[in-house]
N, C-alpha and C positions, 0 to 999 in steps of 0.2 A: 665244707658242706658236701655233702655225698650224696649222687643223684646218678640213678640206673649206673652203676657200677664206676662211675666217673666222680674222681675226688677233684673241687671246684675248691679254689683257694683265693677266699675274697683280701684284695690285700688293702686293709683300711683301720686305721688304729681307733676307730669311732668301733668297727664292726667287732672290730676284736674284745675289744673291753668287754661291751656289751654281747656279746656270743658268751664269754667264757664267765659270765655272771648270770647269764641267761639256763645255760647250760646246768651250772651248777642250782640254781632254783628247780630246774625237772627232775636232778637227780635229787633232788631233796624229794618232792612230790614221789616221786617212786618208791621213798626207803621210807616214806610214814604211814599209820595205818588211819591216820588220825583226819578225818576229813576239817575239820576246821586248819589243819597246820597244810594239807593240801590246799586248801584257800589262800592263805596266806602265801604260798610258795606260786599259785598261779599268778596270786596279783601281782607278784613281783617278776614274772614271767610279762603279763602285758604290762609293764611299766618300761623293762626292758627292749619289747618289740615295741613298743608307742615310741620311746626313743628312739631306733634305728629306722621305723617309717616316717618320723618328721626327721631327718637330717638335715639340716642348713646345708650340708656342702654335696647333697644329691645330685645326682646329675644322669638326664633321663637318659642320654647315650654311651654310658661308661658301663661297660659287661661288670664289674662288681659292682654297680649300684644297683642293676636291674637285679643281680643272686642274691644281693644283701636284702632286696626289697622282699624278693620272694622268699626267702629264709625268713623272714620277718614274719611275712602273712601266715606260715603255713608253723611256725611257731604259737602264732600270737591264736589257730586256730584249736592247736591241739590241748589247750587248758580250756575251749569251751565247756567242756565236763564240767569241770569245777565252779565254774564262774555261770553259764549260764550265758543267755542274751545280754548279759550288764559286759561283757566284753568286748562285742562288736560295737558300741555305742558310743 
């Protein structure tokens, strides 16, 4: 994760899975023109952040649970577009 010029390297095989299936859903959302397949690519966008903000093995004082948490949020915010208020809920 890249933040103000600093690359954060969350080290967590829950975070990774789901980053690099995360990731791969927005680039999908970027390369359509097609708003309904953008739907579809958001909600799989928050299926993958809903997974990595409930992790069972969280841990509120571990520096990659706290980046994974906030990579999460700030993912799970930027497909608002798409989704509308049905994704904060």
């Amino acid at each position: 994760m890249k933040n103000n010029g600093t690359i954060y390297v969350i080290n967590c095989p829950i975070h990774q899975k789901n980053r690099s299936l995360l990731l791969e859903s927005k680039r999908k959302i970027n390369h359509t023109n097609r708003p309904v397949e953008k739907e579809i690519y958001a909600e799989d966008v928050v299926t993958y952040t809903n997974e990595l903000l409930g992790c069972s093995q969280r841990d509120e004082n571990r520096e990659d649970c706290k980046k994974c948490h906030l990579f999460a949020l700030k993912q799970k915010q930027s497909v608002e577009v798409f989704l509308g208020a049905k994704v904060m809920a």
